[in-house]
PDB file with SEQRES, HELIX, SHEET and CRYST1 records, atoms N, CA, C and O in Angstrom:
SEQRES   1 A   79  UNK UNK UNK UNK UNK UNK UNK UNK UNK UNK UNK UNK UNK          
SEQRES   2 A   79  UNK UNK UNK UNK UNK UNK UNK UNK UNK UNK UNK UNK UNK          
SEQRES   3 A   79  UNK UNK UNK UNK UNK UNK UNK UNK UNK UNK UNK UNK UNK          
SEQRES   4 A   79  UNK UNK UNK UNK UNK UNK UNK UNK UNK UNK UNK UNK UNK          
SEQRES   5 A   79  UNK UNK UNK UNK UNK UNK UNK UNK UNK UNK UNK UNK UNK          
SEQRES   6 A   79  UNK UNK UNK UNK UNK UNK UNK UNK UNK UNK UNK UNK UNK          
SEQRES   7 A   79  UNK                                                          
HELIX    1 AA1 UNK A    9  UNK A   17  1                                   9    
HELIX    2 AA2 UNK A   50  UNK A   67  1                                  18    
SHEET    1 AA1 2 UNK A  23  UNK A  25  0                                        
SHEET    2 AA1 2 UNK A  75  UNK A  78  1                                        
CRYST1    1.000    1.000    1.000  90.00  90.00  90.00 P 1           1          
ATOM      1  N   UNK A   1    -121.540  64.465 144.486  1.00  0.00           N  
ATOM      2  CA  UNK A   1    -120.660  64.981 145.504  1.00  0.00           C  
ATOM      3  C   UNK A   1    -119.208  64.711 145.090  1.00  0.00           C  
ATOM      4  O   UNK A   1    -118.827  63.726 144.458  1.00  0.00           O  
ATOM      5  N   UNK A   2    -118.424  65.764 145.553  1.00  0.00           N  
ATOM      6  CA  UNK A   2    -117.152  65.681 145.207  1.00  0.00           C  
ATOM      7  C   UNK A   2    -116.266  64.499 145.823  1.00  0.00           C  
ATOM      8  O   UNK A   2    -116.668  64.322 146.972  1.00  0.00           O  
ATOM      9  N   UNK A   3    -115.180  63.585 145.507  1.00  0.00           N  
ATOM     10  CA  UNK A   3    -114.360  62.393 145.775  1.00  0.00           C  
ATOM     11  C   UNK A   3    -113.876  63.021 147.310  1.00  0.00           C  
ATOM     12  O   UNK A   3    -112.917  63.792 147.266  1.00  0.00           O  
ATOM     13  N   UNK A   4    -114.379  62.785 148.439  1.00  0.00           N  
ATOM     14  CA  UNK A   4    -113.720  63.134 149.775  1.00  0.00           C  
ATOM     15  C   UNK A   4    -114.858  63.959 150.076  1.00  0.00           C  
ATOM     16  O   UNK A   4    -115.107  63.733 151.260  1.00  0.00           O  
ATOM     17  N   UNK A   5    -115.531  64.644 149.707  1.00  0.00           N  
ATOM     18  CA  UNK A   5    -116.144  65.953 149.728  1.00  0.00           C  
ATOM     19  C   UNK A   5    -117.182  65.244 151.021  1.00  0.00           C  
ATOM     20  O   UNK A   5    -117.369  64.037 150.864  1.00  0.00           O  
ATOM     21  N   UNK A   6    -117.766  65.785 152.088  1.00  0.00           N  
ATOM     22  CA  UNK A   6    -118.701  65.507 152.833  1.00  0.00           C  
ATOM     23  C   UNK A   6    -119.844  67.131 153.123  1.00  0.00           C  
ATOM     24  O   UNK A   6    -119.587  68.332 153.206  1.00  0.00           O  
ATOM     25  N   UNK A   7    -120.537  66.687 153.163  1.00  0.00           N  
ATOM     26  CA  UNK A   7    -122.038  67.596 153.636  1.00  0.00           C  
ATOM     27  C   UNK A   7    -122.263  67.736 154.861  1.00  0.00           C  
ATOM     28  O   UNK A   7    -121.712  66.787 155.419  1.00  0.00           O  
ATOM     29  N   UNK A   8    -122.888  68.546 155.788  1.00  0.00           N  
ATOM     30  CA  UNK A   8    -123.623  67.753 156.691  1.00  0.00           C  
ATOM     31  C   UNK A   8    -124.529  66.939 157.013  1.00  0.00           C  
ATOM     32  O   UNK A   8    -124.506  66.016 157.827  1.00  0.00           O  
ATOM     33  N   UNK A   9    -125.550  67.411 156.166  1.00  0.00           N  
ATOM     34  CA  UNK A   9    -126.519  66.265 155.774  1.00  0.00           C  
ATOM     35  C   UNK A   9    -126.084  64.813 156.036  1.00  0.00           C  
ATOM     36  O   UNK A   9    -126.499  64.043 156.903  1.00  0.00           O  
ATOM     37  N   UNK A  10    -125.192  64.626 155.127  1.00  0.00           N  
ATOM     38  CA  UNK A  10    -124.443  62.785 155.137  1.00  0.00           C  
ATOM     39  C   UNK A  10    -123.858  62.421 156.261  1.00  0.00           C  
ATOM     40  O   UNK A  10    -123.806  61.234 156.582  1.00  0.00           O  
ATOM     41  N   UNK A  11    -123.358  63.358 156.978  1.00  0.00           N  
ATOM     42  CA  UNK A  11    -122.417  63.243 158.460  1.00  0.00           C  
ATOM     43  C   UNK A  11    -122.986  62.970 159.413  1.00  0.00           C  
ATOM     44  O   UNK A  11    -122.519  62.454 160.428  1.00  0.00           O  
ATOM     45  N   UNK A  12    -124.473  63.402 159.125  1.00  0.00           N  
ATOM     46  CA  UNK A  12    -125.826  63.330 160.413  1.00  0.00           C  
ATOM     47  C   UNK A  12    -126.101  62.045 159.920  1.00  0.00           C  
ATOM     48  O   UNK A  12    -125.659  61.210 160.709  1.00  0.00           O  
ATOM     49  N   UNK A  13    -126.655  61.526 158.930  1.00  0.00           N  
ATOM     50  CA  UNK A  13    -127.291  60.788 157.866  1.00  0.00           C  
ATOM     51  C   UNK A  13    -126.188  59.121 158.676  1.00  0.00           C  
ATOM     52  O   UNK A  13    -126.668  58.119 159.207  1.00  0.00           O  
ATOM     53  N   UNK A  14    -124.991  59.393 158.491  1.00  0.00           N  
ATOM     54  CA  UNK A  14    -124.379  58.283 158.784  1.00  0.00           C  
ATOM     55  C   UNK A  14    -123.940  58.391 160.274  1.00  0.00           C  
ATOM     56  O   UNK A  14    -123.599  57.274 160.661  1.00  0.00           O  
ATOM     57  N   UNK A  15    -123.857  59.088 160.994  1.00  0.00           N  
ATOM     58  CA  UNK A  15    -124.282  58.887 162.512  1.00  0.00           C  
ATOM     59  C   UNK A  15    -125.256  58.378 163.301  1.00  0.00           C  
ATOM     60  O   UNK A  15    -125.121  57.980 164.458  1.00  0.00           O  
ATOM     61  N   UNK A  16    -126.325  58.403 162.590  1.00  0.00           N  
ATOM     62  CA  UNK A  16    -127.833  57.925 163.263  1.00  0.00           C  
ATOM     63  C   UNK A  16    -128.033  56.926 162.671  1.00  0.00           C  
ATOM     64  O   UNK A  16    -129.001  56.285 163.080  1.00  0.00           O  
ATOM     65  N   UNK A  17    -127.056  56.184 161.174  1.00  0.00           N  
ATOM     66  CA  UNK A  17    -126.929  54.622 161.251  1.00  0.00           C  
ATOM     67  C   UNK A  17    -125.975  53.904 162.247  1.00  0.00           C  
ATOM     68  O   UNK A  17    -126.353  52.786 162.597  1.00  0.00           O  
ATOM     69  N   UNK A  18    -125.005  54.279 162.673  1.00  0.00           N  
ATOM     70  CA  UNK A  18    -123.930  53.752 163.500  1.00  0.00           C  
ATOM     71  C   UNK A  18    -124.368  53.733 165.025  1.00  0.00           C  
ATOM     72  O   UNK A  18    -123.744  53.266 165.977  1.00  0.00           O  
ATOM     73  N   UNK A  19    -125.956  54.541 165.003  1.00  0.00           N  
ATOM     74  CA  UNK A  19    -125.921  54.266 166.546  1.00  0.00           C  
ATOM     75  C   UNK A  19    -127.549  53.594 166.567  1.00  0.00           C  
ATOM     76  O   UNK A  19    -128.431  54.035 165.830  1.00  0.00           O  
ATOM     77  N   UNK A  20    -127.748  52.555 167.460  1.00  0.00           N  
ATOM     78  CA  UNK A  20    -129.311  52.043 167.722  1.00  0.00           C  
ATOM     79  C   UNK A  20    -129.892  52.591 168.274  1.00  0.00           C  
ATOM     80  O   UNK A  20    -131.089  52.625 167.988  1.00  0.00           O  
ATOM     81  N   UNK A  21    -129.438  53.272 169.286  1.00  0.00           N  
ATOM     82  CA  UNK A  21    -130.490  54.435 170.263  1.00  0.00           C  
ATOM     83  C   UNK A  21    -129.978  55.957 169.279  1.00  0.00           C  
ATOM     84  O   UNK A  21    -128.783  56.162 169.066  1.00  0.00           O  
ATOM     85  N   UNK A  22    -130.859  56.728 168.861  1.00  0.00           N  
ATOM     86  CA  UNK A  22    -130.473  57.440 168.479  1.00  0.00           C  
ATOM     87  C   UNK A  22    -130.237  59.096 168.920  1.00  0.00           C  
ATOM     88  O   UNK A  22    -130.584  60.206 168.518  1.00  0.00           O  
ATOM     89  N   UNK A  23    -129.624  58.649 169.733  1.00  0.00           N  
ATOM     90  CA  UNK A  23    -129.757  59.701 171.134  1.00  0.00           C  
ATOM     91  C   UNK A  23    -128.815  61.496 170.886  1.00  0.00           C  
ATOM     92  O   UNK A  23    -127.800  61.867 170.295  1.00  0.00           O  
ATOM     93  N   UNK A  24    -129.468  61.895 171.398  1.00  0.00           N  
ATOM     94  CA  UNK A  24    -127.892  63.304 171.243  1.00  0.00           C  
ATOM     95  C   UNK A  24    -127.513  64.318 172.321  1.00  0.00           C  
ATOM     96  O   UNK A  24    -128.412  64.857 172.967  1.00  0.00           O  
ATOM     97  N   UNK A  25    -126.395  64.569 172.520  1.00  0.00           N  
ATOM     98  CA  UNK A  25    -126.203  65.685 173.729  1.00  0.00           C  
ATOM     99  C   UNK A  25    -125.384  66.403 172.965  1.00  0.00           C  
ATOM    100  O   UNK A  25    -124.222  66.299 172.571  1.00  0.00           O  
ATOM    101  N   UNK A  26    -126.820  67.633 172.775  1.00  0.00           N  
ATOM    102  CA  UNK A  26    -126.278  69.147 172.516  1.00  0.00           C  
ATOM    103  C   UNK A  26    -125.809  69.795 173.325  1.00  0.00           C  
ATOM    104  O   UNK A  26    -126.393  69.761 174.408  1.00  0.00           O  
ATOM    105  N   UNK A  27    -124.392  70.807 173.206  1.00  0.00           N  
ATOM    106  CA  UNK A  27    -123.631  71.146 173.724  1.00  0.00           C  
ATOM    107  C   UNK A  27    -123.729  72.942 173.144  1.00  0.00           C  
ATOM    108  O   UNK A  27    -123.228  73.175 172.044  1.00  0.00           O  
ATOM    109  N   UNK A  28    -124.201  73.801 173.715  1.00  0.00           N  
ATOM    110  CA  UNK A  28    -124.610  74.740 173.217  1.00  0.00           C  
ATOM    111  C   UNK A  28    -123.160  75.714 173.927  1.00  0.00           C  
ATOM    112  O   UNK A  28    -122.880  75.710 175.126  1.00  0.00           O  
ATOM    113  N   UNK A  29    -122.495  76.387 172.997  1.00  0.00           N  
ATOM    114  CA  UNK A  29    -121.000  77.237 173.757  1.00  0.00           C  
ATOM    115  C   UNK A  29    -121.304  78.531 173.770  1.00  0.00           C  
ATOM    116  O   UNK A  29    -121.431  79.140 172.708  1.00  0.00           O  
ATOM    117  N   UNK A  30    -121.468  79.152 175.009  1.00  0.00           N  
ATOM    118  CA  UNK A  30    -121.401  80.871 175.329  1.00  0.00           C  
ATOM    119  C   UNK A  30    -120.395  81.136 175.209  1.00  0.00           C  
ATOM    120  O   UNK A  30    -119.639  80.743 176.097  1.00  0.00           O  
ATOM    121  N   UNK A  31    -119.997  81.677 174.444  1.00  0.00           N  
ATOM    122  CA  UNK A  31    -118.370  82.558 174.942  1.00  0.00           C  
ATOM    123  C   UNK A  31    -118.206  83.708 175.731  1.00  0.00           C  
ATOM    124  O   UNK A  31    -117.375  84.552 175.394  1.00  0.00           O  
ATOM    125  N   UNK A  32    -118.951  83.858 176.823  1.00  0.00           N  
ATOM    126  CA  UNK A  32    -119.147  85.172 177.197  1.00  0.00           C  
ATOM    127  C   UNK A  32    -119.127  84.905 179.359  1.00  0.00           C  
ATOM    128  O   UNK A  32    -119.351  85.715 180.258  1.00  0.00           O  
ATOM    129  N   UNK A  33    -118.889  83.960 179.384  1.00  0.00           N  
ATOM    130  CA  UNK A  33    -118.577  83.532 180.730  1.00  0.00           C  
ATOM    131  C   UNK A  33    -117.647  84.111 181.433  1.00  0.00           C  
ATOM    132  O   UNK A  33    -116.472  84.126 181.065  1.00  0.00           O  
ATOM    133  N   UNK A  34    -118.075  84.665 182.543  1.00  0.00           N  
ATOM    134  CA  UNK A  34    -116.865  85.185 183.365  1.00  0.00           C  
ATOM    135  C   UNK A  34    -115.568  84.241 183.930  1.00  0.00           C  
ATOM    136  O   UNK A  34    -114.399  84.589 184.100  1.00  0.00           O  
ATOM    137  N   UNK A  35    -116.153  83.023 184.141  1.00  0.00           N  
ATOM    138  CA  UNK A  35    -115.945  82.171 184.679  1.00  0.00           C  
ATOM    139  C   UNK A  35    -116.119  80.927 183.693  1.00  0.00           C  
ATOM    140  O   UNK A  35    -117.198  80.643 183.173  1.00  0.00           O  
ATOM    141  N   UNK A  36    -114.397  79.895 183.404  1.00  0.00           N  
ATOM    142  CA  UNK A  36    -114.837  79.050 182.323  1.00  0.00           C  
ATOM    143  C   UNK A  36    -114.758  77.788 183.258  1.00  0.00           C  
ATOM    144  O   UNK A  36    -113.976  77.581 184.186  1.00  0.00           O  
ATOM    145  N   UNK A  37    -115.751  77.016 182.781  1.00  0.00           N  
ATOM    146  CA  UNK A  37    -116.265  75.545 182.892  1.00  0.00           C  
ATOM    147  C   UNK A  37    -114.815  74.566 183.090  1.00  0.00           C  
ATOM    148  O   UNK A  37    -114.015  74.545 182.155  1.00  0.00           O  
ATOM    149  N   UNK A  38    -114.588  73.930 184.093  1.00  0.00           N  
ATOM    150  CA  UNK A  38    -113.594  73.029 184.368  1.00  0.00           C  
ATOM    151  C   UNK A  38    -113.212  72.100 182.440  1.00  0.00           C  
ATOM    152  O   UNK A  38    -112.257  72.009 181.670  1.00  0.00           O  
ATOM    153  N   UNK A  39    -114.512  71.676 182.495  1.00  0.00           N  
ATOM    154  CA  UNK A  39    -114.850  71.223 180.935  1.00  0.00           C  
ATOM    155  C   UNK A  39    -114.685  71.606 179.556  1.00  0.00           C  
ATOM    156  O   UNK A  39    -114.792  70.879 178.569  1.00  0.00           O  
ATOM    157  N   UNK A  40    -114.391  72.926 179.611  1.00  0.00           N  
ATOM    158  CA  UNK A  40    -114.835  73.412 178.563  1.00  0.00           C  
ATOM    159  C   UNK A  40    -113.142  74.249 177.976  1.00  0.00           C  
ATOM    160  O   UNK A  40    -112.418  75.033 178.590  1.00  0.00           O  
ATOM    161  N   UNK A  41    -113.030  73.786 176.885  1.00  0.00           N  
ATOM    162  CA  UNK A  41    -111.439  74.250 175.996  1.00  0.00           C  
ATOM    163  C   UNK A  41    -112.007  75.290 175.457  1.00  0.00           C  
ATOM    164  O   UNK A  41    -111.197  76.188 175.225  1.00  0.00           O  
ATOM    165  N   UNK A  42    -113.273  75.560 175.116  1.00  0.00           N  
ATOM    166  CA  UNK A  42    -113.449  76.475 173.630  1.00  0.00           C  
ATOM    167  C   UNK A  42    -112.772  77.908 174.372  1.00  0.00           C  
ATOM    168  O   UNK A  42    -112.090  78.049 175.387  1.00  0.00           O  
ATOM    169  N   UNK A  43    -113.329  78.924 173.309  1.00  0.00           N  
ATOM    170  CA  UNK A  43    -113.043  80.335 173.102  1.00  0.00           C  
ATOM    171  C   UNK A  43    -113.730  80.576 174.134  1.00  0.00           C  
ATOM    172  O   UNK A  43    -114.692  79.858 174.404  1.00  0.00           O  
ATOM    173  N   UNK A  44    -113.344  81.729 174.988  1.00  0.00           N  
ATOM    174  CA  UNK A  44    -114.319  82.368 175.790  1.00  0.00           C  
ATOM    175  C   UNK A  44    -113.462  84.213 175.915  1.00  0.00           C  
ATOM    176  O   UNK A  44    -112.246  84.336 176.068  1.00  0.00           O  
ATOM    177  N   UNK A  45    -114.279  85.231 175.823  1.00  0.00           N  
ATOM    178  CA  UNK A  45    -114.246  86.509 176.431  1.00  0.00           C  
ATOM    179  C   UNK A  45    -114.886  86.672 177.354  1.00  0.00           C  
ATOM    180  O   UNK A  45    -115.841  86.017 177.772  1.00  0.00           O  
ATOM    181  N   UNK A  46    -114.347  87.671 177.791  1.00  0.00           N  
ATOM    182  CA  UNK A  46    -115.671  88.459 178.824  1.00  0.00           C  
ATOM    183  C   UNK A  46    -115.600  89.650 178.802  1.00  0.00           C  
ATOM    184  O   UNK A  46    -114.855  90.439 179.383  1.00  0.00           O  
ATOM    185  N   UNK A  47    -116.772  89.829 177.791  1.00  0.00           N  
ATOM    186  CA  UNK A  47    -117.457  91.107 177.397  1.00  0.00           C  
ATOM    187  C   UNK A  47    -118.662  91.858 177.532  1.00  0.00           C  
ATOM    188  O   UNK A  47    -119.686  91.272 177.882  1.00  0.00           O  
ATOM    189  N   UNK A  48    -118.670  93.431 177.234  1.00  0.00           N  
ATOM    190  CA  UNK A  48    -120.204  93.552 177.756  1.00  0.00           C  
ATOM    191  C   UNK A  48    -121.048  94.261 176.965  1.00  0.00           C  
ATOM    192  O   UNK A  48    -121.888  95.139 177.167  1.00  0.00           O  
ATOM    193  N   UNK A  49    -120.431  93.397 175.554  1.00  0.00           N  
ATOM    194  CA  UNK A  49    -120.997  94.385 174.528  1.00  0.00           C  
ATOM    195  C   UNK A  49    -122.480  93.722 173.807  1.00  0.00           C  
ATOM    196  O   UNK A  49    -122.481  92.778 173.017  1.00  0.00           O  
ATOM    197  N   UNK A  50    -123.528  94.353 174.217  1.00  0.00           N  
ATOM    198  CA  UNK A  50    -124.689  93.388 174.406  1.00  0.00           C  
ATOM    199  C   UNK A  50    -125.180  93.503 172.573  1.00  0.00           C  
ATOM    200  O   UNK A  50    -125.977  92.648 172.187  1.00  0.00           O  
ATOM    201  N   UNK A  51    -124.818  94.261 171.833  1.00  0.00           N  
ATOM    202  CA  UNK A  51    -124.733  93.899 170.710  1.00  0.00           C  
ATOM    203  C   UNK A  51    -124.004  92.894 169.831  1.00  0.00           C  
ATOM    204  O   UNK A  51    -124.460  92.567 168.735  1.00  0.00           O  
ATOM    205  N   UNK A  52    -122.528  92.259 170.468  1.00  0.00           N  
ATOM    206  CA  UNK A  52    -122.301  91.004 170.328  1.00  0.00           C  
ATOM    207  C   UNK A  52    -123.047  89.501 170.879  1.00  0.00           C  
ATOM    208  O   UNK A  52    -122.993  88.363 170.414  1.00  0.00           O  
ATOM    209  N   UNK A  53    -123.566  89.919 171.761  1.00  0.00           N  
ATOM    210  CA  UNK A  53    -124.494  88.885 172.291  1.00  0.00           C  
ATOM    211  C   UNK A  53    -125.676  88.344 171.632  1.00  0.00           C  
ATOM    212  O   UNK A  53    -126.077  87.197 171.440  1.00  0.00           O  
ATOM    213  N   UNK A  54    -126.351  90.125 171.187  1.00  0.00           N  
ATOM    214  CA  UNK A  54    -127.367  89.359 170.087  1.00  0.00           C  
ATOM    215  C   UNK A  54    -126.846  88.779 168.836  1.00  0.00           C  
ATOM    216  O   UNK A  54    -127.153  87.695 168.338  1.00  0.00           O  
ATOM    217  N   UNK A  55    -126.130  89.535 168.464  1.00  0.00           N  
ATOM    218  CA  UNK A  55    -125.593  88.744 167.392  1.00  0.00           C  
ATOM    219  C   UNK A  55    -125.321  87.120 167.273  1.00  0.00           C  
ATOM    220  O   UNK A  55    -125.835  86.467 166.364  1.00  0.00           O  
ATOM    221  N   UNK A  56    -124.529  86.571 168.200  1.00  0.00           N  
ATOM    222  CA  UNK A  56    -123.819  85.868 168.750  1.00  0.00           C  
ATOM    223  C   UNK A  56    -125.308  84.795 169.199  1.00  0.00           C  
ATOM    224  O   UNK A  56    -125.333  83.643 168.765  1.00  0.00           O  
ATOM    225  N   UNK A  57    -126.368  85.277 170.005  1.00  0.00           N  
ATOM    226  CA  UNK A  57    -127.420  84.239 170.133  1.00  0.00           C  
ATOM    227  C   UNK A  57    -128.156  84.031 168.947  1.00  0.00           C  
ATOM    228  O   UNK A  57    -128.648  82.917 168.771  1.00  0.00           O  
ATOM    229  N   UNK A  58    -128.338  85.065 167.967  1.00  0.00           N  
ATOM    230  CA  UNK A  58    -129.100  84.928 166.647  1.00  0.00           C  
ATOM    231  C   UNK A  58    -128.352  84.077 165.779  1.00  0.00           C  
ATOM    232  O   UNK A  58    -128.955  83.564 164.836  1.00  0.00           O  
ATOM    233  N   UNK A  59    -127.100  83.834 165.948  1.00  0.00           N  
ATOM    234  CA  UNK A  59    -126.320  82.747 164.953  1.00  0.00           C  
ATOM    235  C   UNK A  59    -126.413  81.642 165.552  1.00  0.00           C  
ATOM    236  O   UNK A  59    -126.543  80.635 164.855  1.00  0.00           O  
ATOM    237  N   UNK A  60    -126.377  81.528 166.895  1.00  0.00           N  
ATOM    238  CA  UNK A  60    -126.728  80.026 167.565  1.00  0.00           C  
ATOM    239  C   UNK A  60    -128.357  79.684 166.988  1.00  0.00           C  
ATOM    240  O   UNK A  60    -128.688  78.579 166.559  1.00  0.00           O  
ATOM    241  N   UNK A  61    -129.279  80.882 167.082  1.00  0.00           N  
ATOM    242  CA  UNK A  61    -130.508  80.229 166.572  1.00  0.00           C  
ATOM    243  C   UNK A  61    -130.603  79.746 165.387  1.00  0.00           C  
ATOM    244  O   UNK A  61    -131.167  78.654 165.332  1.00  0.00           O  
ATOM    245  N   UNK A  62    -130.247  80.182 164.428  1.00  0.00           N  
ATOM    246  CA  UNK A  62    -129.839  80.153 163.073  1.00  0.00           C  
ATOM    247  C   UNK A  62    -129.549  78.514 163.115  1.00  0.00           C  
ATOM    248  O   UNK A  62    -130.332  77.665 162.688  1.00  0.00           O  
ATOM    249  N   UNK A  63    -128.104  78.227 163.794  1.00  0.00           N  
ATOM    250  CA  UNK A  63    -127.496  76.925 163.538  1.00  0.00           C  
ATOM    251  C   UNK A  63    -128.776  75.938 164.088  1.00  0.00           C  
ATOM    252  O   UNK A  63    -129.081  74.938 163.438  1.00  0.00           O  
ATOM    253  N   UNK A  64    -129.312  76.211 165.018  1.00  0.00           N  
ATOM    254  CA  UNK A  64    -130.772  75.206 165.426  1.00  0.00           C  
ATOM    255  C   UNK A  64    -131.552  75.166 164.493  1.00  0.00           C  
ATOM    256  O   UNK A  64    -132.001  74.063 164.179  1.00  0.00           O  
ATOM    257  N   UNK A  65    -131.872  76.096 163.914  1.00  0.00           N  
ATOM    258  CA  UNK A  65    -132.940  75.665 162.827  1.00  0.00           C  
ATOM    259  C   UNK A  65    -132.479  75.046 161.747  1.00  0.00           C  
ATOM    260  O   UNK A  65    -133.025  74.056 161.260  1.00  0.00           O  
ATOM    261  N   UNK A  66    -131.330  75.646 161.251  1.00  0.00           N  
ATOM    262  CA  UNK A  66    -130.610  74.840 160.171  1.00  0.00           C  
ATOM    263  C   UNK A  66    -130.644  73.053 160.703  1.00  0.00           C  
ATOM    264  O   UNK A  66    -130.830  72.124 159.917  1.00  0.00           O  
ATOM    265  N   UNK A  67    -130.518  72.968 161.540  1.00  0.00           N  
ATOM    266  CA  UNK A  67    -130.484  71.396 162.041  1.00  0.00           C  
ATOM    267  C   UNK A  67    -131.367  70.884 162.592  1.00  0.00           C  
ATOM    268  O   UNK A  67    -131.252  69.759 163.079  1.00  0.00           O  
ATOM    269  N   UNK A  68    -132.461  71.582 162.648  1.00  0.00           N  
ATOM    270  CA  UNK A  68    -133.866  70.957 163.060  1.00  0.00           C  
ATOM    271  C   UNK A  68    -134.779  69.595 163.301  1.00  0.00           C  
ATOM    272  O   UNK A  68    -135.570  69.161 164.138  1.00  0.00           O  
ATOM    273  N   UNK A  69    -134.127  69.161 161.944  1.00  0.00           N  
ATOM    274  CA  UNK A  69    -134.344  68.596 160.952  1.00  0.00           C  
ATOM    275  C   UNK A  69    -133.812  67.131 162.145  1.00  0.00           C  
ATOM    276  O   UNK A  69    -134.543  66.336 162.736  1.00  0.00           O  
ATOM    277  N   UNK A  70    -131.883  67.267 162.145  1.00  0.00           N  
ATOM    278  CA  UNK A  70    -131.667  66.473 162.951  1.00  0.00           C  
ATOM    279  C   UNK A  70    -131.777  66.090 164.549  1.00  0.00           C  
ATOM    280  O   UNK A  70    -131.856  65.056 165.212  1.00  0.00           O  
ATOM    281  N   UNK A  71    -131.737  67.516 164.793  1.00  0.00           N  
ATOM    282  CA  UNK A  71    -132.252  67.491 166.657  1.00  0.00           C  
ATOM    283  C   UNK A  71    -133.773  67.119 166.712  1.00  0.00           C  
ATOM    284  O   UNK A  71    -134.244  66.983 167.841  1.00  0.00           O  
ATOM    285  N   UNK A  72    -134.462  66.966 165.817  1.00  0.00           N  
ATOM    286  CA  UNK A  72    -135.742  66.299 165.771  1.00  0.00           C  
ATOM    287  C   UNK A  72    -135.957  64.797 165.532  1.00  0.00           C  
ATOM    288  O   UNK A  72    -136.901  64.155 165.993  1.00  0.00           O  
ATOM    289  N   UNK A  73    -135.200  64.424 164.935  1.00  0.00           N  
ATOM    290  CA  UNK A  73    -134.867  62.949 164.671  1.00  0.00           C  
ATOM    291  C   UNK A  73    -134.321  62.066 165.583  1.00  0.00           C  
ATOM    292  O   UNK A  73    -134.129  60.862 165.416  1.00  0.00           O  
ATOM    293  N   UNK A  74    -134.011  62.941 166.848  1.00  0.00           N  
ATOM    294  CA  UNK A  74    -133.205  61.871 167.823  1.00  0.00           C  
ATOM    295  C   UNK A  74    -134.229  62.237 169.230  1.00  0.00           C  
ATOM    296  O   UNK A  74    -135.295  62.846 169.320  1.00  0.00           O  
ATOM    297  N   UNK A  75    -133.267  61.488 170.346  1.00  0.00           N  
ATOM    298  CA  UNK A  75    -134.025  61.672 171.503  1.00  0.00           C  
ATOM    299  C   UNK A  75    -133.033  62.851 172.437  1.00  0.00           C  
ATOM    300  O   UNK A  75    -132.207  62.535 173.292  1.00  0.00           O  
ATOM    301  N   UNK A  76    -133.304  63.954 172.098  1.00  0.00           N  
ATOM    302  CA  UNK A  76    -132.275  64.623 173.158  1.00  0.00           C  
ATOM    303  C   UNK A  76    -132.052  64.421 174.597  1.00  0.00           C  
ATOM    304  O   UNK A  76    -132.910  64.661 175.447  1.00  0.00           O  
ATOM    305  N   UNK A  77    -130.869  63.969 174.846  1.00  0.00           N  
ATOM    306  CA  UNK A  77    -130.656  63.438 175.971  1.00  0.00           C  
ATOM    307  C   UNK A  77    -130.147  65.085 176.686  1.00  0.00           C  
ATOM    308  O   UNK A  77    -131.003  65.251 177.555  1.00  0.00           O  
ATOM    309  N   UNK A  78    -129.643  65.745 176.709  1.00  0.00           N  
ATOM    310  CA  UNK A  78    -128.544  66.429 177.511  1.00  0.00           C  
ATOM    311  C   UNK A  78    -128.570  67.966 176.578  1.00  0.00           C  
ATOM    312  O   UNK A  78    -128.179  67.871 175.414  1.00  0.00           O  
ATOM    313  N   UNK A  79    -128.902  68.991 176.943  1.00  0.00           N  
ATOM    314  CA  UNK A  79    -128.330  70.416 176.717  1.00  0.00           C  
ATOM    315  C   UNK A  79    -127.637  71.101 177.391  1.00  0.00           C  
ATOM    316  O   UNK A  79    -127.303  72.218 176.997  1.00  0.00           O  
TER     317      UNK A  79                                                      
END                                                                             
């Protein structure tokens, strides 16, 4: 690995040493809310273009499986 360079792999890898309970609250972001969350800074539209949506949920699935691996390794507390 490159001098600074980080993975995700290692970022997960050294998070779930730093904690004893190895707990996680996934935070899953719609951008498509009419209405935004007192909570919530991210991006949001409101659109009704239901071909961005699939798109848009098929890349969220994507990122779950890619991380499977780690949302399986812990105790999910919170979605």
């Amino acid at each position: 690995m490159e001098e600074g360079a980080w993975n995700t792999r290692d970022i997960w890898a050294r998070d779930l040493e730093a904690y004893q309970v190895p707990e996680l609250n996934l935070y899953l972001h719609v951008p498509f809310c009419r209405y935004k969350c007192g909570f919530c800074n991210l991006y949001t539209v409101i659109s009704t273009d239901e071909d961005l949506y699939d798109a848009y949920t098929d890349a969220l699935c994507t990122q779950i499986r890619d991380h499977a691996e780690v949302i399986q390794a812990r105790r999910l507390r919170t979605v």
